[in-house]
Structure formats: structure tokens, C-alpha cells
N, C-alpha and C positions, 0 to 999 in steps of 0.2 A: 530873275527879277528884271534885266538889263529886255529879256525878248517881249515882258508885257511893257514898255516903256518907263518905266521907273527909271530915273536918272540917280544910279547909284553906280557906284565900281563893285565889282564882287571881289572882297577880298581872303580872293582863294591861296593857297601854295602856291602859286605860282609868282602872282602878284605880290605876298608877302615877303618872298626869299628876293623878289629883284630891286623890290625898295627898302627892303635890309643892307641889301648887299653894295645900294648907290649911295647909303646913309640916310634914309629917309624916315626910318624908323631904327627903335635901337634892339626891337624884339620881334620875330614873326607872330608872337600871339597879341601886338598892337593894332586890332581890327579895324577901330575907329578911327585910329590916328592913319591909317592905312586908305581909307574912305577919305579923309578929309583930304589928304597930298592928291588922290584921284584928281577931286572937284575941282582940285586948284590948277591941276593940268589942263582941267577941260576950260574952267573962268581963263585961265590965262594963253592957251591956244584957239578961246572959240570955237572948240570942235567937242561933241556932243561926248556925254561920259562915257558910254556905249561905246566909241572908235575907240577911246584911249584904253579902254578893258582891253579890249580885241587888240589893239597895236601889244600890248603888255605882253598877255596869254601869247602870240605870233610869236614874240621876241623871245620867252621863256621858254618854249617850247623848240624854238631854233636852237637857243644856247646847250638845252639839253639836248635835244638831237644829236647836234655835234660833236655834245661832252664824248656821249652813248657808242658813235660811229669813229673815233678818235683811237687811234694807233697805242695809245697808251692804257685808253680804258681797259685791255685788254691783258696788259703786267698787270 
């Protein structure tokens, strides 16, 4: 929705589990309340919803990179 310009966050896994995980939400199946903390990132940074999905998705996808490539994931 984010590539035809709709100013929405997509709240996928990924999204879900890092605003669980910072207390932003109290459940991953909170969608909308998930969407709403997006917008308020974008109102309150001035930067389009769209970067803040994409910084989000970059970040989540790092942390689990790292989990994945981690000495321990391995025990």
C-alpha cells in the first residue's frame, strides 16, 4: 500500500514484534493501535510514513540478522 502512496505503516511481523518489544503495544495482534504509534512517528519527525516503515522493516531485519549469525544461535 506504502509503493502506491497511501500514507499508512504496514503492520507486518516485523513491525509488530519491535513495538511490542519497546512497549508500544501490549500484543502483536494490536494492528491498528500499531498504525496509529507509526503516524505519530511520522507527525512527530516530519518524515513521510513510508521512511519510518522502511527505517522499522531495516532495523528488524538487522536485529534478526544478527540474532540468526550470533555464536549462540547455534547451542
Amino acid at each position: 500500500m506504502t509503493e502506491i502512496g497511501l500514507p499508512v505503516l504496514k503492520p507486518d511481523r516485523v513491525i509488530t514484534r519491535i513495538f511490542k518489544r519497546i512497549g508500544l503495544i501490549e500484543s502483536e495482534d494490536q494492528l491498528l493501535k500499531t498504525v496509529i504509534h507509526g503516524r505519530k512517528f511520522s507527525q512527530e519527525t516530519g518524515l513521510p510514513i513510508r521512511y519510518i516503515d522502511i527505517i522499522f522493516a531495516i532495523y528488524g531485519q538487522m536485529v534478526s540478522s544478527a540474532v540468526n549469525n550470533s555464536p549462540l544461535s547455534a547451542v
